[in-house]
C-alpha positions, 0 to 999 in steps of 0.5 A, a space after each residue: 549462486 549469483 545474486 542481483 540485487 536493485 534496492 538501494 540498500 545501504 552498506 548494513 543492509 548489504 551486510 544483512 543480505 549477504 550474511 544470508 547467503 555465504 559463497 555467493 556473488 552479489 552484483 549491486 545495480 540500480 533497475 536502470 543500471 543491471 546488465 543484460 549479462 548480470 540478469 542473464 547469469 542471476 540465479 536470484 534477483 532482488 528487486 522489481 526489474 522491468 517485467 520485460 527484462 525477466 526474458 533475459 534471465 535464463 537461470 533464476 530460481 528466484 524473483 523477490 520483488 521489493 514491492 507487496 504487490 506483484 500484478 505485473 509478474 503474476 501474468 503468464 508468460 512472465 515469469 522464466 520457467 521453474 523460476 520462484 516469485 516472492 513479494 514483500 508483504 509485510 514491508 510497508 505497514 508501518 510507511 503507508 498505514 502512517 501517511 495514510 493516517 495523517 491524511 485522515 488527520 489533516 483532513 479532520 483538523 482542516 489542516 488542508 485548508 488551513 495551508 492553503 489560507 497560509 499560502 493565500 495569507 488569509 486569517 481564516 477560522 475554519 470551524 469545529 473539526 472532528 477527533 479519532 477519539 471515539 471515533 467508528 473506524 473501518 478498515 478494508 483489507 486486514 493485513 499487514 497495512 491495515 493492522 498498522 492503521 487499525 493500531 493508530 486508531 486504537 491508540 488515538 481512542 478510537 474502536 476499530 472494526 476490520 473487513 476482509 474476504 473471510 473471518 477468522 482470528 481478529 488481529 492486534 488493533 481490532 475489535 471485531 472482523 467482517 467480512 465484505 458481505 457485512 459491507 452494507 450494514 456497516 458503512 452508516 455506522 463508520 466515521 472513518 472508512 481506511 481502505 488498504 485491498 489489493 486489485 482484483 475483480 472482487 476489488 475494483 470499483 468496490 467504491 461507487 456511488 451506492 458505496 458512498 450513498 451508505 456513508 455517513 455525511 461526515 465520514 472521511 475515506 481513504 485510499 492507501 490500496 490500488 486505485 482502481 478500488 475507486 469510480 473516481 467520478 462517483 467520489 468526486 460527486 460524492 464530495 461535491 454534494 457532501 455525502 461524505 465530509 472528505 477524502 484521502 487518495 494516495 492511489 489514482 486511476 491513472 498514474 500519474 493523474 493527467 493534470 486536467 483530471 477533475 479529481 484535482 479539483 474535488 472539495 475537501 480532497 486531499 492526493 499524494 502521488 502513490 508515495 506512502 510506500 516506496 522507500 521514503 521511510 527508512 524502515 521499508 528497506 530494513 523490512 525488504 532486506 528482512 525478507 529478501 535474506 530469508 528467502 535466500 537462506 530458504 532458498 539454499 536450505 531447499 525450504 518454503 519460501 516466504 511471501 511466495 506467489 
């Protein structure tokens, strides 16, 4: 079996992925780097290669990708025939649930503005901020992000409430499950509304202006899904008004953010470039390299695989 492998994975992890697989040939290439014959000849690749590539690959059992998500693979026509797609949900909890909640942080400590009066070398006292002690979280999206970010909250005091599609079992971090219809009633009562939803037409353009009418004006929000969850026009007069009292964005409509977008210049708005993820916490590869050795051993043992699409 001839195994592609696009991550950086660093020498344990390679030990870990081929442990998973014994006798097979592993080609290690960045996305930029792989060959036309080592896609050709791949029976499995690791890693997210350009979805216009995959026509090359005429043996593939198997696409892991190193990302959760998985759009660009799912449309028809994509995926070689008879080939297995498999994301890595489950990877990236503790990065983007981490980053996310510091931003919420920043922003309830003013901490945003604080570095820009360092930069304007101004002795400014910005006044009250607010705390996550006793604070009424909401989480959209209840998964592997989303229990990350609800256990933070738990642990800084607060009482967290989870949203998603349909009940069941309330996960570790959660005091109770909603579903979105409960949506309404539950906006006025939060404090911090933490959103981690995939793209879908359920999903995009969820948050809009009646959305941020429910919340309270000293709720903060924040983004750490897909950006077309957002009408950024409608949050931008949102945060011009003060309906909420801030907002965090890991995740734009478009991306980049053309540099003359208003979103730039919203008040008490705080935007990463859609870095939460990706491999800047070294626990994403660890988690990616998991998955992508059990599907292997799945794979050769003619088992189900994780994470399938």
């Amino acid at each position: 079996m001839n195994i592609l492998v696009l991550p950086p994975f660093n020498e344990a992890q390679r030990a870990v992925i081929e442990a998973a697989a014994t006798g097979a040939s592993f080609t290690y290439a960045s996305s930029a780097e792989a060959t036309d014959e080592a896609i050709a000849t791949a029976d499995v690749i690791v890693g997210n290669l350009p979805p216009a590539r995959l026509a090359l690959a005429r043996n593939l059992r198997l696409l892991q990708l190193n990302s959760a998500g998985h759009d660009a693979y799912a449309a028809p026509g994509i995926m070689p025939a008879g080939a297995a797609l498999a994301n890595a949900v489950g990877a990236y909890g503790q990065a983007v649930s981490e980053h996310v909640y510091t931003m919420v942080l920043m922003l309830m400590k003013h901490l945003d503005g604080y570095r820009d009066d360092q930069r304007a070398h101004s002795w400014t006292d910005r006044g009250p901020v607010t705390t996550m002690a006793g604070a009424q979280v909401l989480v959209l999206g209840t998964g592997d992000i989303g229990q990350h970010f609800a256990q933070l909250a738990r642990a800084h005091g607060a009482h967290v409430r989870g949203v998603r599609q349909r009940l069941g079992a309330v996960p570790d971090g959660f005091e109770s499950i909603h579903t979105m219809n409960e949506l309404p009633e539950l906006l006025p009562k939060a404090d911090v509304i933490a959103a981690f939803l995939p793209s879908s037409p359920a999903t995009r353009g969820l948050v809009y202006a009646e959305f941020l009418a429910r919340c309270k004006p000293i709720a903060y929000f924040a983004n750490g899904g897909r950006g077309d969850l957002v009408v950024q026009a409608d949050l931008i007069e949102a945060l011009e008004q003060g309906n909420i009292a801030g907002a965090a964005l890991d995740v734009t409509t478009p991306e980049p953010l053309p540099a003359d977008d208003p979103l730039w210049s919203a008040p008490n708005l705080l935007i990463t470039p859609h870095v939460a993820g990706q491999f800047h916490l070294y626990t994403v590869l660890d988690n990616v390299v998991r998955i992508a050795a059990e599907n292997l051993r799945r794979l050769q043992a003619g088992e189900p695989l994780v994470n399938e699409v």
